[in-house]
TORNU-255816 format. One record per residue: residue in three letters; x, y, z of N, C-alpha, C in turn. Coordinates in nm, 4 decimals. Example, Ala and Ser with C-alpha at 12.3 -4.5 7.8 and 13.67 -1.06 7.14 Angstrom:
2
ALA  1.3190  -0.5690  0.7800  1.2300  -0.4500  0.7800  1.3200  -0.3300  0.7800
SER  1.2850  -0.2250  0.7080  1.3670  -0.1060  0.7140  1.2900  0.0030  0.7870
//
This chain:
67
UNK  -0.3842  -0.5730  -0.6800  -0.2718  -0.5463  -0.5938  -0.1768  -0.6646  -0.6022
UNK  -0.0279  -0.6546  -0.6291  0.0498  -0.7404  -0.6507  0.0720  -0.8318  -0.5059
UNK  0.0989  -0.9458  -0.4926  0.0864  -1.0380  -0.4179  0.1981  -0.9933  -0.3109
UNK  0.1513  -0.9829  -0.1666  0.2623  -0.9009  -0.0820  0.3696  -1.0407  -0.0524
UNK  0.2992  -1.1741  -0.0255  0.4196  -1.3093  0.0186  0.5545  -1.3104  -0.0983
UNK  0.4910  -1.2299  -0.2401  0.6168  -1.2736  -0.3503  0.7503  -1.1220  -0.3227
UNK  0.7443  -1.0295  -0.2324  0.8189  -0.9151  -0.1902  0.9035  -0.9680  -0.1007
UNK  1.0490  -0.9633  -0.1021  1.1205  -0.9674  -0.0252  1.1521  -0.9221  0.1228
UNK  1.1479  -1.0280  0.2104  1.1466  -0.9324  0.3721  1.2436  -0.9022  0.3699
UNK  1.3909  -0.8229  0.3391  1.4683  -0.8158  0.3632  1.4291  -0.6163  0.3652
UNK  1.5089  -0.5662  0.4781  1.5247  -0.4010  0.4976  1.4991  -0.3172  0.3094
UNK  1.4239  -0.2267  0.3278  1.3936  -0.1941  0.1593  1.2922  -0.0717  0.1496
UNK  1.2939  -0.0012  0.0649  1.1667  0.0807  0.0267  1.0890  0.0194  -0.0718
UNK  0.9484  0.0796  -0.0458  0.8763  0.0133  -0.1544  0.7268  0.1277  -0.1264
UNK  0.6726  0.0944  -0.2699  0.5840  0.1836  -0.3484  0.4478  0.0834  -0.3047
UNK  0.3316  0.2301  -0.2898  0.2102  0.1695  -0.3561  0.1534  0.2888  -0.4550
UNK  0.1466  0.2190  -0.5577  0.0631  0.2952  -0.6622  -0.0555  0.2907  -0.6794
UNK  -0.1423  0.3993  -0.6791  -0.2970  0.4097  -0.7515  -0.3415  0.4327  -0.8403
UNK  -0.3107  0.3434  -0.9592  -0.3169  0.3600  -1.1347  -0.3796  0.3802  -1.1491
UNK  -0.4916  0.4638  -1.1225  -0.6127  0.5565  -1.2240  -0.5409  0.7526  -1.1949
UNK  -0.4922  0.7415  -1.0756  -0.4661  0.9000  -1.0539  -0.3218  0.8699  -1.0485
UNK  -0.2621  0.7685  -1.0710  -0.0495  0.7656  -1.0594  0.0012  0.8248  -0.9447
UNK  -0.0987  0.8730  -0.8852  0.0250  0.8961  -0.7335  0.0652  0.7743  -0.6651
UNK  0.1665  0.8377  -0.5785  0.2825  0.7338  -0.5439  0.3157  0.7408  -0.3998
UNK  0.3100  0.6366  -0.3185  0.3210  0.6273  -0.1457  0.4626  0.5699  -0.1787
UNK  0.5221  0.5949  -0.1094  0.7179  0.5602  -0.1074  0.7142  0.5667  0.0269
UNK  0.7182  0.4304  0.1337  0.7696  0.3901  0.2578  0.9344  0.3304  0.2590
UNK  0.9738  0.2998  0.3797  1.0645  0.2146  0.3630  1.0517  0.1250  0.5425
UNK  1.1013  -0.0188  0.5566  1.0760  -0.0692  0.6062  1.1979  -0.1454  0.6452
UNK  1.1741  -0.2633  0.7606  1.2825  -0.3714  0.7533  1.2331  -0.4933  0.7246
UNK  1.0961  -0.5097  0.7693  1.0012  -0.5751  0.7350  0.8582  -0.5383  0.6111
UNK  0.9233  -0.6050  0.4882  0.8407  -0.4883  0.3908  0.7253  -0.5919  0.3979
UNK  0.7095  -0.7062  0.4165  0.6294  -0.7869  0.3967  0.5016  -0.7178  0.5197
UNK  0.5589  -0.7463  0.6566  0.4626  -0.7181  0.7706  0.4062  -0.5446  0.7458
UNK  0.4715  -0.4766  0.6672  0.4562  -0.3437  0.6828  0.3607  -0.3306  0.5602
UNK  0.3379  -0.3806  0.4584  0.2499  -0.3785  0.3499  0.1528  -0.4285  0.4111
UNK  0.1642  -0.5314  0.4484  0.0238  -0.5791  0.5195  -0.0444  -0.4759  0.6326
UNK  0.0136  -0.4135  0.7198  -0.0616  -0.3405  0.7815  -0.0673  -0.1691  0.7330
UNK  -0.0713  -0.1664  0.5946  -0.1069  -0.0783  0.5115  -0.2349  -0.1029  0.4816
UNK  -0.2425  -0.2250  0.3754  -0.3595  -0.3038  0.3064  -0.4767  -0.3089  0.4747
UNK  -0.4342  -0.3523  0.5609  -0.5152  -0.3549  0.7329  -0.5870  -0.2834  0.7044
UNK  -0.4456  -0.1389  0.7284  -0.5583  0.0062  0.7916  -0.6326  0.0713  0.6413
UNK  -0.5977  0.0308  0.5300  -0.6846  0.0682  0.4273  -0.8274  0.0193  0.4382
UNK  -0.8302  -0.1350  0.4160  -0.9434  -0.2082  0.4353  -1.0485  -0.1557  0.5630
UNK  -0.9924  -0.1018  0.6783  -1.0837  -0.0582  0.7697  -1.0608  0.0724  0.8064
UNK  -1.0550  0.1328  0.7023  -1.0650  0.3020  0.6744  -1.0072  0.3800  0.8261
UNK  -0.8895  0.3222  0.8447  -0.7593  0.4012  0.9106  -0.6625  0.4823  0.8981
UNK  -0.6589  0.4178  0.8072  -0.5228  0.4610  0.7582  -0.4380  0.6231  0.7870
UNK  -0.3349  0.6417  0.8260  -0.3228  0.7708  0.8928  -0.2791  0.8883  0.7318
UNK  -0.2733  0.8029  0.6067  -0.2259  0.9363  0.5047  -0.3595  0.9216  0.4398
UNK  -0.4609  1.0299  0.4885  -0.5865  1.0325  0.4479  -0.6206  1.0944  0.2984
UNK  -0.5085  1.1134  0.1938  -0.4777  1.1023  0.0543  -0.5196  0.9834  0.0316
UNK  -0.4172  0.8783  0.0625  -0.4154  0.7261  0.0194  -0.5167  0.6860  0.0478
UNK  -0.6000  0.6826  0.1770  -0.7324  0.6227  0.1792  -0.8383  0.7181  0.1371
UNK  -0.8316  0.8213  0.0965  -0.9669  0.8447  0.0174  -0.9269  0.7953  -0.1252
UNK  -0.8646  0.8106  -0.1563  -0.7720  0.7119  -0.3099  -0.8723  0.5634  -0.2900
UNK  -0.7807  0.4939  -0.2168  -0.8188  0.3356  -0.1676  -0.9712  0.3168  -0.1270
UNK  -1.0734  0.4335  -0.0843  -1.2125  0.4259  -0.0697  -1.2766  0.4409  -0.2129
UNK  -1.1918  0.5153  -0.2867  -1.2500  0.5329  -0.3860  -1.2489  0.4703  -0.5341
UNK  -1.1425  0.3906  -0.5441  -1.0830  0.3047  -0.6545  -1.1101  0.1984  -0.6050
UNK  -1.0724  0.1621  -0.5097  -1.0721  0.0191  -0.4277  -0.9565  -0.0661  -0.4189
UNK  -0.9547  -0.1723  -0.3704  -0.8372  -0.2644  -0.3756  -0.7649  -0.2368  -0.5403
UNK  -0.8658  -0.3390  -0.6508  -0.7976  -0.3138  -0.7366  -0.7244  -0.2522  -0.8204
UNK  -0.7443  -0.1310  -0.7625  -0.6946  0.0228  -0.8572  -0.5196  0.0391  -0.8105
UNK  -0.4655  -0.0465  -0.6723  -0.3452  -0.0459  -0.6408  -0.2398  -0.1287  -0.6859
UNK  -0.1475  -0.0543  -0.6820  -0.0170  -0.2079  -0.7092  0.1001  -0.1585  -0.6448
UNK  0.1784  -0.2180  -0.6106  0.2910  -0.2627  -0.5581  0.4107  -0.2518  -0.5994
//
């Protein structure tokens, strides 16, 4: 997963990809920094409310994502 501190906080959309199956999460934010992070959160402790992305993220794992 690409490093979330090197993403610009400035207002923005932004992607997470799951490179083994290529689907694609498209948010947008004002805070992309704080808002990736509590993506990566509710992934890590199997929350997450788009239950696509986290059976994806249970099942590939961290590394299978990018940014």
């Amino acid at each position: 997963m690409t490093k979330i501190s090197k993403i610009n906080t400035k207002a923005c959309l932004y992607r997470i990809l799951c490179i083994p199956t290529d689907k694609i999460y498209i948010g947008q934010s004002k805070n992309a920094i704080a808002r990736l992070n509590a993506h990566k959160r509710s992934l890590v402790r199997h929350i997450h409310a788009n239950k696509g992305l986290q059976y994806d993220f249970d099942l590939y794992g961290l590394e299978a994502f990018c940014l």
